[in-house]
PDB file with SEQRES, HELIX, SHEET and CRYST1 records, atoms N, CA, C and O in Angstrom:
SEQRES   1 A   57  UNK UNK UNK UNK UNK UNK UNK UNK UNK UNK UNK UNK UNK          
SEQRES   2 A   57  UNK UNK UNK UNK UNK UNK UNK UNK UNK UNK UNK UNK UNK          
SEQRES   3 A   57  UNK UNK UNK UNK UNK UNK UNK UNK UNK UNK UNK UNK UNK          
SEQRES   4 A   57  UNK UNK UNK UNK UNK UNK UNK UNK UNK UNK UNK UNK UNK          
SEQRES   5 A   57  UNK UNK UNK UNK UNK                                          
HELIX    1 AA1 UNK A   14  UNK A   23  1                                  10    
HELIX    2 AA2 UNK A   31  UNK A   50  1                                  20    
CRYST1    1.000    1.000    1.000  90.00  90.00  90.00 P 1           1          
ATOM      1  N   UNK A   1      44.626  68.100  44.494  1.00  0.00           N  
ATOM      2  CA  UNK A   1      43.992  67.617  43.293  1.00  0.00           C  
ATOM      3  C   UNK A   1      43.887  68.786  42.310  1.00  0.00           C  
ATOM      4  O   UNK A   1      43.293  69.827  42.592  1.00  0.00           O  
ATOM      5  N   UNK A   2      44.686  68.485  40.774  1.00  0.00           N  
ATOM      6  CA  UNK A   2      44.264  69.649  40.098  1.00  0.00           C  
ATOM      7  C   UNK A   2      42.475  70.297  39.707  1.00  0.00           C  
ATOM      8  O   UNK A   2      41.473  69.619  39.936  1.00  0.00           O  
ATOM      9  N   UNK A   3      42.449  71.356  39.251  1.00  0.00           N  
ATOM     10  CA  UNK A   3      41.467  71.623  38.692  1.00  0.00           C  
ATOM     11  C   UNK A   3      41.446  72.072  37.585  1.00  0.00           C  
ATOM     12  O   UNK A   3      42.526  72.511  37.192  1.00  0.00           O  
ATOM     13  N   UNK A   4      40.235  72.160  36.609  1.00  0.00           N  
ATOM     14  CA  UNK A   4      40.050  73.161  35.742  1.00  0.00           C  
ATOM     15  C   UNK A   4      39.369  73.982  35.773  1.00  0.00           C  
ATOM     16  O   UNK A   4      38.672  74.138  34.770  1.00  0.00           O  
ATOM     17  N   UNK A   5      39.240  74.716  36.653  1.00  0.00           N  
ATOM     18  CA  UNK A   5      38.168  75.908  37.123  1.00  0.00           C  
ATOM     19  C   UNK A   5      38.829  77.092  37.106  1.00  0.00           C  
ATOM     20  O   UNK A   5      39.523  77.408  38.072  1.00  0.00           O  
ATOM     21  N   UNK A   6      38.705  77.921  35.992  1.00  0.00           N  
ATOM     22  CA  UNK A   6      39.842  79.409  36.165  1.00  0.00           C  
ATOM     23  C   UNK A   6      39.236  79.920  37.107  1.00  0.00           C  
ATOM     24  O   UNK A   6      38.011  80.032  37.144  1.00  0.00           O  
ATOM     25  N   UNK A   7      40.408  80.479  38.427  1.00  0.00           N  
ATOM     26  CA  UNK A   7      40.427  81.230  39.333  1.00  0.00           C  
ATOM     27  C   UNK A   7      39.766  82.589  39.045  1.00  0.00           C  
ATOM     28  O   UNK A   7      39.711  83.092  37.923  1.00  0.00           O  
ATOM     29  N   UNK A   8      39.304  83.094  40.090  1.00  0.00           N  
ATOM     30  CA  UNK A   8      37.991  84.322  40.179  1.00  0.00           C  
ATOM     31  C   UNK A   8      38.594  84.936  40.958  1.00  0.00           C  
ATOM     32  O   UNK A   8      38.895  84.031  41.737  1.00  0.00           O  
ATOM     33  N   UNK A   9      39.060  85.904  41.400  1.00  0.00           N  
ATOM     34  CA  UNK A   9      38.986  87.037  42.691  1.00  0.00           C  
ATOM     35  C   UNK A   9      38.509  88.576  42.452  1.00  0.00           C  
ATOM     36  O   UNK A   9      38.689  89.378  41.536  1.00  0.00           O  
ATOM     37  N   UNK A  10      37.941  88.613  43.476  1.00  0.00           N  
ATOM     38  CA  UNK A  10      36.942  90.148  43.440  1.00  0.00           C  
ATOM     39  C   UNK A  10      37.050  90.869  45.027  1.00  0.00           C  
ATOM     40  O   UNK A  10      37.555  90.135  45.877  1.00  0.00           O  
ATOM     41  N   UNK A  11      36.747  91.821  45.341  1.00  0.00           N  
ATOM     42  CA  UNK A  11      36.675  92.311  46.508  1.00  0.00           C  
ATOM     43  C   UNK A  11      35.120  92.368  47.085  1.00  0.00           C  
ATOM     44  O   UNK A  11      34.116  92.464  46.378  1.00  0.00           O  
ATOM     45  N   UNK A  12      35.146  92.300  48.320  1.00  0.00           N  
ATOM     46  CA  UNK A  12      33.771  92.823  48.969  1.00  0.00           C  
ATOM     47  C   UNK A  12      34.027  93.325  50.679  1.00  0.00           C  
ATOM     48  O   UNK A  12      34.980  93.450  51.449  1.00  0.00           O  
ATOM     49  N   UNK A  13      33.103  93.440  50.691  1.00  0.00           N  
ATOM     50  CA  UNK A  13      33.247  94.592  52.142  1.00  0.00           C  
ATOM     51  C   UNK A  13      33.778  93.332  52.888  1.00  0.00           C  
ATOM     52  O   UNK A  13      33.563  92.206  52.439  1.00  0.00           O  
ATOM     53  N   UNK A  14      34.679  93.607  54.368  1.00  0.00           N  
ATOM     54  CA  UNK A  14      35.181  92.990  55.423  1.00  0.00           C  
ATOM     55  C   UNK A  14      34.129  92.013  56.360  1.00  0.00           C  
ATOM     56  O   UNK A  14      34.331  90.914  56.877  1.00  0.00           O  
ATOM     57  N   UNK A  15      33.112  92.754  56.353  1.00  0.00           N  
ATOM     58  CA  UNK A  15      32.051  92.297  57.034  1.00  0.00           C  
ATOM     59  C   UNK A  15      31.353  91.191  55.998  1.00  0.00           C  
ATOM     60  O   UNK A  15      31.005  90.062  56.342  1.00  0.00           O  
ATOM     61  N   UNK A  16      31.259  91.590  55.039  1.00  0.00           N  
ATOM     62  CA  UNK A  16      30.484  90.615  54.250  1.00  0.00           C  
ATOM     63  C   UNK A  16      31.273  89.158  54.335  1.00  0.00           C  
ATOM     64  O   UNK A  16      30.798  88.029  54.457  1.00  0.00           O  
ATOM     65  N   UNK A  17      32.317  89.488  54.252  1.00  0.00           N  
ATOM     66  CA  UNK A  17      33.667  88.228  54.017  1.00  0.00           C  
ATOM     67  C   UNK A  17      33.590  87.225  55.592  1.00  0.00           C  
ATOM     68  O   UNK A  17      33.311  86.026  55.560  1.00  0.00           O  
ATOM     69  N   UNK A  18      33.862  87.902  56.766  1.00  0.00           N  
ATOM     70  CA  UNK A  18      33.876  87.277  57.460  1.00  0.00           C  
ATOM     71  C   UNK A  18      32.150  86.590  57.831  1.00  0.00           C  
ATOM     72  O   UNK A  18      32.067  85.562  58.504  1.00  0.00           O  
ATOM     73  N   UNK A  19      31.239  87.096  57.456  1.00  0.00           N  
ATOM     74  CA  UNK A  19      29.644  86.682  57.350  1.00  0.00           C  
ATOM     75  C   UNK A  19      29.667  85.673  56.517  1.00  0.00           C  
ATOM     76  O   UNK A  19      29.172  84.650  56.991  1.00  0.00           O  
ATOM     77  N   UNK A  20      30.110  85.580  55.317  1.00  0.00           N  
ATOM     78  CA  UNK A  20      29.883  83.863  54.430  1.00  0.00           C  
ATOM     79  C   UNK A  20      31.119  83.097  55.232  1.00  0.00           C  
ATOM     80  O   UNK A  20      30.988  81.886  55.409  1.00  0.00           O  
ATOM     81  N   UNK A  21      32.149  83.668  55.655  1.00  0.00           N  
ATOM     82  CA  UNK A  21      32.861  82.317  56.196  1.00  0.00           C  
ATOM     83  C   UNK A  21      32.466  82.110  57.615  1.00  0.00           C  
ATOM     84  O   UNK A  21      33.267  81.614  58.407  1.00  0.00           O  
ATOM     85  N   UNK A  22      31.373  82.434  57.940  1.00  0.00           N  
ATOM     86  CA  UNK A  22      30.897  81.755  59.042  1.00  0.00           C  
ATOM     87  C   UNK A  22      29.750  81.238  58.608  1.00  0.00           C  
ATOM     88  O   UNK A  22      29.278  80.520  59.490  1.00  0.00           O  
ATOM     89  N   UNK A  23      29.009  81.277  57.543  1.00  0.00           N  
ATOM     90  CA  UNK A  23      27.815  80.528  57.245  1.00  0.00           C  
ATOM     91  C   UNK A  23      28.454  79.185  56.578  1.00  0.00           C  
ATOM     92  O   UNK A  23      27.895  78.095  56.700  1.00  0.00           O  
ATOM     93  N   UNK A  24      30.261  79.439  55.520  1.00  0.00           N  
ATOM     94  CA  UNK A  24      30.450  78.267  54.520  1.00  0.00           C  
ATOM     95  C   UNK A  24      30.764  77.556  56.180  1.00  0.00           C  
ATOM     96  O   UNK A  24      29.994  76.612  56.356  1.00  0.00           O  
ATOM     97  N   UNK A  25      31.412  77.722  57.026  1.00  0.00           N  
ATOM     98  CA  UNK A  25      31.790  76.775  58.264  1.00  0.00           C  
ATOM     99  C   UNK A  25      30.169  76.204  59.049  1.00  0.00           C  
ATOM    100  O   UNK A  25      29.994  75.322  59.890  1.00  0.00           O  
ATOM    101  N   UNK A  26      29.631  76.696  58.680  1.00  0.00           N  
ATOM    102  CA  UNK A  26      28.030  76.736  59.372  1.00  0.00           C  
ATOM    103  C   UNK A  26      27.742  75.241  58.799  1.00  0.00           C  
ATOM    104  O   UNK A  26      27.686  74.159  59.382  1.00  0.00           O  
ATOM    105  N   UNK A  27      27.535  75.699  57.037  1.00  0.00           N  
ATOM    106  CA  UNK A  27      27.384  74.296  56.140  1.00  0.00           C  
ATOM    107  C   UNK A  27      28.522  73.641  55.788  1.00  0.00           C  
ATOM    108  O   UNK A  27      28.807  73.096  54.722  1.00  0.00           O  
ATOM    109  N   UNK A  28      29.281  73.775  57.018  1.00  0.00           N  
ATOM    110  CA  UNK A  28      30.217  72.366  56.372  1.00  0.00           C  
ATOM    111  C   UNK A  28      30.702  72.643  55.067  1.00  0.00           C  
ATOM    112  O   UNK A  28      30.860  71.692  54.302  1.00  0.00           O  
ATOM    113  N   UNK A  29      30.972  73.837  54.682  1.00  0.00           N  
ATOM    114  CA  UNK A  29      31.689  73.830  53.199  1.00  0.00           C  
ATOM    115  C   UNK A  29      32.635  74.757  53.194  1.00  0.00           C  
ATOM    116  O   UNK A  29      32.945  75.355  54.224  1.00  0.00           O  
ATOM    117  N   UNK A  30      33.244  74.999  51.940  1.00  0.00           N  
ATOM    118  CA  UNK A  30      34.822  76.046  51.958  1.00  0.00           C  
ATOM    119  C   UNK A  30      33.754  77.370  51.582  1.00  0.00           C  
ATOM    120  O   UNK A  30      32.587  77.494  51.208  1.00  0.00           O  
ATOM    121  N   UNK A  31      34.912  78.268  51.925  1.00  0.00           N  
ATOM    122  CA  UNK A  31      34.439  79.475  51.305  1.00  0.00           C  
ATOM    123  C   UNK A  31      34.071  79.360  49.854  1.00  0.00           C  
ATOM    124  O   UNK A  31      32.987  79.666  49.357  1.00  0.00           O  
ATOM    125  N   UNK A  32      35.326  78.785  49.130  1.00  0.00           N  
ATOM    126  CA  UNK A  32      34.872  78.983  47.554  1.00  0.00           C  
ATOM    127  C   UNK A  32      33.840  78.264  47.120  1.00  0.00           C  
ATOM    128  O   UNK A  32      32.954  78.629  46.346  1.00  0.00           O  
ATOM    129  N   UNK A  33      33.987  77.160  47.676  1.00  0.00           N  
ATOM    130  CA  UNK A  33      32.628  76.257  47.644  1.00  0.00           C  
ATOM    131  C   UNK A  33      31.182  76.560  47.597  1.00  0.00           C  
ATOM    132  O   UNK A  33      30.330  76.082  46.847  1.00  0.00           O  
ATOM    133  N   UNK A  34      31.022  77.699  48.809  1.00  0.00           N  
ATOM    134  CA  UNK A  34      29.502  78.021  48.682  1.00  0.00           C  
ATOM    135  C   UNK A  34      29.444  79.261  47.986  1.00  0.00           C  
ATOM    136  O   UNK A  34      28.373  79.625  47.498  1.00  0.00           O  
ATOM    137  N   UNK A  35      30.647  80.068  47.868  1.00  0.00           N  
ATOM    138  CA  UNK A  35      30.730  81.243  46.861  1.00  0.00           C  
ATOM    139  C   UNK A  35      29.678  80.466  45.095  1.00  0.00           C  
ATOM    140  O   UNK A  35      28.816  81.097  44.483  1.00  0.00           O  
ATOM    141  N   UNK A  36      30.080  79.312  44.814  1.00  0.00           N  
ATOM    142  CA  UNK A  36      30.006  78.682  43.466  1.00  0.00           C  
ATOM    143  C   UNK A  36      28.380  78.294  43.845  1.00  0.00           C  
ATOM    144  O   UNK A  36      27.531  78.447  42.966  1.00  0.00           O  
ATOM    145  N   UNK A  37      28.056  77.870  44.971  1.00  0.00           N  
ATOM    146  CA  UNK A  37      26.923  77.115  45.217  1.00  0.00           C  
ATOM    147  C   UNK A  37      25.663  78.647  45.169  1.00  0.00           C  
ATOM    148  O   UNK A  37      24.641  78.562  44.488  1.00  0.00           O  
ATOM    149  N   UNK A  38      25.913  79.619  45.795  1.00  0.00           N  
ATOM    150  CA  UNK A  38      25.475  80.847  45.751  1.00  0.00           C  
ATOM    151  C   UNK A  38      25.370  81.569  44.089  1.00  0.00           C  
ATOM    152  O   UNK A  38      24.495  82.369  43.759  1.00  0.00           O  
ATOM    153  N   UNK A  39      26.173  81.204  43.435  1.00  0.00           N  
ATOM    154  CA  UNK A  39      26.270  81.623  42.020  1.00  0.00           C  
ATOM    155  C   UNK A  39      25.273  80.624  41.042  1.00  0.00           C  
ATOM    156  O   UNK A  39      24.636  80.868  40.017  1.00  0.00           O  
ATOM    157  N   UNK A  40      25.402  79.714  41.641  1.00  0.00           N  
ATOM    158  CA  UNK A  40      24.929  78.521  40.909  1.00  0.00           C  
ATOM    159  C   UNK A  40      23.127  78.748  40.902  1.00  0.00           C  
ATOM    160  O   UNK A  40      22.328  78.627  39.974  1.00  0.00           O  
ATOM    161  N   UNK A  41      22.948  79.069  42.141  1.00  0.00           N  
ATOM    162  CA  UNK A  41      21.301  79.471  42.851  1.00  0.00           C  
ATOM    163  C   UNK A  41      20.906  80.648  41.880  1.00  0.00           C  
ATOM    164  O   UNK A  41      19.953  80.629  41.101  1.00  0.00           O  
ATOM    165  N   UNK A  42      21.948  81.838  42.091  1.00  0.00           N  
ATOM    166  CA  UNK A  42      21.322  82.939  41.656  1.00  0.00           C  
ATOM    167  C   UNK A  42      21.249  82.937  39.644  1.00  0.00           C  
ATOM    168  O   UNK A  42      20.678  83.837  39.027  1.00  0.00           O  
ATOM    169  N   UNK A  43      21.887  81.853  39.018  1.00  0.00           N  
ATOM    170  CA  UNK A  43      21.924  81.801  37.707  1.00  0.00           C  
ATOM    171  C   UNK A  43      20.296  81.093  37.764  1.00  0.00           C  
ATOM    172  O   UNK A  43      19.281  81.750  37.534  1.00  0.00           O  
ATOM    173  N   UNK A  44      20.304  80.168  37.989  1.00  0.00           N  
ATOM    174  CA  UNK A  44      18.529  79.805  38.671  1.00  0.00           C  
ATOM    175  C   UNK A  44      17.996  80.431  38.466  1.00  0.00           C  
ATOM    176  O   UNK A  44      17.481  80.536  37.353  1.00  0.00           O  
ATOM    177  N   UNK A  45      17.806  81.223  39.433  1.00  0.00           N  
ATOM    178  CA  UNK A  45      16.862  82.280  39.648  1.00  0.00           C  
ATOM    179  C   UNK A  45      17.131  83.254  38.455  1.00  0.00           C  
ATOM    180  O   UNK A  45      16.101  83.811  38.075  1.00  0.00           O  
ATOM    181  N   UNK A  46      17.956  83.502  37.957  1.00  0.00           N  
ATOM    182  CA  UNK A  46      17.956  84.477  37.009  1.00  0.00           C  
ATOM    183  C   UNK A  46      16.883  84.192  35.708  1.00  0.00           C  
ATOM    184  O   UNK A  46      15.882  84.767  35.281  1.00  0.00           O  
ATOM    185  N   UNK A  47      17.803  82.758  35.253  1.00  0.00           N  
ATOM    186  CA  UNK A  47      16.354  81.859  34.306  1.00  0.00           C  
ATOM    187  C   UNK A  47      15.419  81.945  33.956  1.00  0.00           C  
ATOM    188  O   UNK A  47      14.803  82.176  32.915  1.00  0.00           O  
ATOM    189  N   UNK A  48      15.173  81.567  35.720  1.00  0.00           N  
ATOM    190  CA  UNK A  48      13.599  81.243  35.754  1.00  0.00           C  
ATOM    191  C   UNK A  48      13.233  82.563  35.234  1.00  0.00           C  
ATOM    192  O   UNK A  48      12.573  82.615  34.196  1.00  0.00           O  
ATOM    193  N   UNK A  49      13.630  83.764  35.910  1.00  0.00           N  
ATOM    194  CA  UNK A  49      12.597  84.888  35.015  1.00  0.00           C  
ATOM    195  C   UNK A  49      12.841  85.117  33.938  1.00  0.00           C  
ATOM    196  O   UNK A  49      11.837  85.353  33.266  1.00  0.00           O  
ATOM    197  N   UNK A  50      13.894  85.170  33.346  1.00  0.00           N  
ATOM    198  CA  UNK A  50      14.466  85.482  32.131  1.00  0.00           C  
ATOM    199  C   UNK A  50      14.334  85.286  31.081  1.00  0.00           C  
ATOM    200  O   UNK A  50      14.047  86.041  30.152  1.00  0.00           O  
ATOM    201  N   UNK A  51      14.708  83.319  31.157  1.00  0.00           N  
ATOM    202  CA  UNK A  51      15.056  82.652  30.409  1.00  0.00           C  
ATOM    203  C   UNK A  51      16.598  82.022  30.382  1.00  0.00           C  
ATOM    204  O   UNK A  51      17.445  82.456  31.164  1.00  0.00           O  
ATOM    205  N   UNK A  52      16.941  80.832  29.306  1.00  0.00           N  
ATOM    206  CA  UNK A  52      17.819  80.736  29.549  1.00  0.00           C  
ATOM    207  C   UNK A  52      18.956  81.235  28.964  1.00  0.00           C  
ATOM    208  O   UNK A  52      18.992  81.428  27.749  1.00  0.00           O  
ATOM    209  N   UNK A  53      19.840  81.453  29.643  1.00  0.00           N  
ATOM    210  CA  UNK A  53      21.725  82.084  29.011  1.00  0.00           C  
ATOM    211  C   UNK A  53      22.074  80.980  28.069  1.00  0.00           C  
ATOM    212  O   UNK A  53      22.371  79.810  28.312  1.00  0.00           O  
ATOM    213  N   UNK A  54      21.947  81.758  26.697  1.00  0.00           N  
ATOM    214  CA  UNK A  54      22.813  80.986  25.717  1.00  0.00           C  
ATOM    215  C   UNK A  54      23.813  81.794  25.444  1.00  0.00           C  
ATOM    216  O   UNK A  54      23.763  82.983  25.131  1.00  0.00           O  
ATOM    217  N   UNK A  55      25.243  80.710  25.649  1.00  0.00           N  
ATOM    218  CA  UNK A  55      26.369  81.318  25.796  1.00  0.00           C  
ATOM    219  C   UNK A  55      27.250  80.886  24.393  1.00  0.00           C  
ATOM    220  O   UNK A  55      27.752  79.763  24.329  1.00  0.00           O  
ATOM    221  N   UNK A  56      27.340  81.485  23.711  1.00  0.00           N  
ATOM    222  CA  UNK A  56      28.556  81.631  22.769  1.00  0.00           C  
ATOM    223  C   UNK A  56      29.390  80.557  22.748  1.00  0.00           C  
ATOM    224  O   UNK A  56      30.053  80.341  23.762  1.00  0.00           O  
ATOM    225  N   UNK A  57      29.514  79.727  21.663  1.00  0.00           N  
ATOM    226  CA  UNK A  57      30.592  78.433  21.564  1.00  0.00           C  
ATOM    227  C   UNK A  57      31.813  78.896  20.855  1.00  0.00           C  
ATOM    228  O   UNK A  57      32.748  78.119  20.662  1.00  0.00           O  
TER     229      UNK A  57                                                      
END                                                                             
């Protein structure tokens, strides 16, 4: 199924990598999946203290 989601890649430690793909298999989800779901939380949380991100049209 296509998407429109521009592709992301970044590095992180070995250990860290194989640690979320045993938690995204934990919850039943893909890696990229809870990568987005984890991003999604921490924009949240950012907010809440912050305020909100107004982003440039």
């Amino acid at each position: 199924m296509p998407t429109n989601k521009p592709p992301f890649t970044f590095h992180m430690e070995e250990e860290y990598l194989q640690k979320m793909k045993y938690i995204a298999k934990q919850e039943t989800r893909s890696l990229g999946n809870l990568m987005t779901h984890l991003c999604k939380l921490h924009i949240i949380q950012y907010e809440e203290k912050h305020g909100a991100i107004i982003l440039p049209e």
